[in-house]
N, C-alpha and C positions, 0 to 999 in steps of 0.2 A: 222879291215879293215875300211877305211875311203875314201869317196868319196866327193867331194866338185868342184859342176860346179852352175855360177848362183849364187841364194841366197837360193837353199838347200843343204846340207850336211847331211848324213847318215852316223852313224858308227856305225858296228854290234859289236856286243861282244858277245861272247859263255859263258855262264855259265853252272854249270853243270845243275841247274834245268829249263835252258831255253836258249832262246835268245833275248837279247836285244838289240836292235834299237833307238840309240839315234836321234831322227829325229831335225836337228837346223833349223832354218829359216821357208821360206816359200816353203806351199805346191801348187803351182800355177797353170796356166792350161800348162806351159810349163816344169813344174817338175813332177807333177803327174805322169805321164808313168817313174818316174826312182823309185821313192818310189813302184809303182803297180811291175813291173820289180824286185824289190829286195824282197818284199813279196811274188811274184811267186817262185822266188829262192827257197826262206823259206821252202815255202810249200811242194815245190816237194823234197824239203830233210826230208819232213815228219817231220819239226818238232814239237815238242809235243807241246812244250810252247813257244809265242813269246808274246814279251813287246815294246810294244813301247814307249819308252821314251818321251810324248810332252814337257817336261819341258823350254825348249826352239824353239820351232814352233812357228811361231807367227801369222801364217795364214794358212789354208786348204780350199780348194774349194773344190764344190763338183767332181768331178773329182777324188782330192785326199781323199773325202771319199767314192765314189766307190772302190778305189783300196782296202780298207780298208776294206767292206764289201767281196767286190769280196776274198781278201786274206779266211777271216772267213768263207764265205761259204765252200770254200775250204779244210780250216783245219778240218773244222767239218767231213769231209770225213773218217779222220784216228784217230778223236777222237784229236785232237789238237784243240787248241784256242788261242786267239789274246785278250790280257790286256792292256789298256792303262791308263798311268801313268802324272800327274801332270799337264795335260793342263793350260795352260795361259787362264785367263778371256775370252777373245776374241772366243777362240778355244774352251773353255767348253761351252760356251754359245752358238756356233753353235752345238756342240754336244747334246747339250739339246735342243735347237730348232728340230732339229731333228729326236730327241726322241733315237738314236744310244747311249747316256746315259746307255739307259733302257734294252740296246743291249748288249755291252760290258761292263766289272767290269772296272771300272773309280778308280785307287787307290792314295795312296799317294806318296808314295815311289817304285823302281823297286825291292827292298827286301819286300817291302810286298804282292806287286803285281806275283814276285815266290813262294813266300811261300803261295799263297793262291791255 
């Protein structure tokens, strides 16, 4: 499924040991509510494992990293969790400012990121 309004685009993929959320572009204060919006979906399907793919984000406000926490609190409900994968310079370095690093497993790839 792919979604492209603006300058973010979302595309989920089902795998079997999770789901991954390719997130492109920017997460701004006018996109934030479709990224929070599609992690609420996530959630309330209980799913177990979700990835998000930064590998191509090239910006998130805080906004779009409340939806991000808000998603996590959430999953932690049902024993789920929220991984995120490959941030760009820009986007790990607010992730590390932060400290949401120290929060979520920051990995390299979305195969290591399910297999962990």
């Amino acid at each position: 499924m792919s979604a492209e309004f603006g300058s973010l685009e979302l595309c989920v993929e089902q795998r079997e040991a999770g789901v991954v959320v390719h997130v492109r572009g920017e997460v701004n204060l006018y996109e934030s509510d479709r990224l929070r919006a599609e992690l609420k979906r996530l959630v309330h399907q209980r799913v177990e494992q979700i990835v998000l793919d930064l590998a191509e984000m090239t910006f998130i406000c805080s906004d779009g990293l409340g939806a991000i926490i808000s998603a996590h609190i959430q999953c932690r409900h049902h024993a789920g969790r929220i991984s995120l994968v490959s941030p760009c310079p820009a986007v790990g370095a607010m992730l590390d400012a932060t400290r949401l690093s120290e929060l979520f497993p920051v990995r390299d790839s979305v195969d290591e990121a399910l297999s962990s």
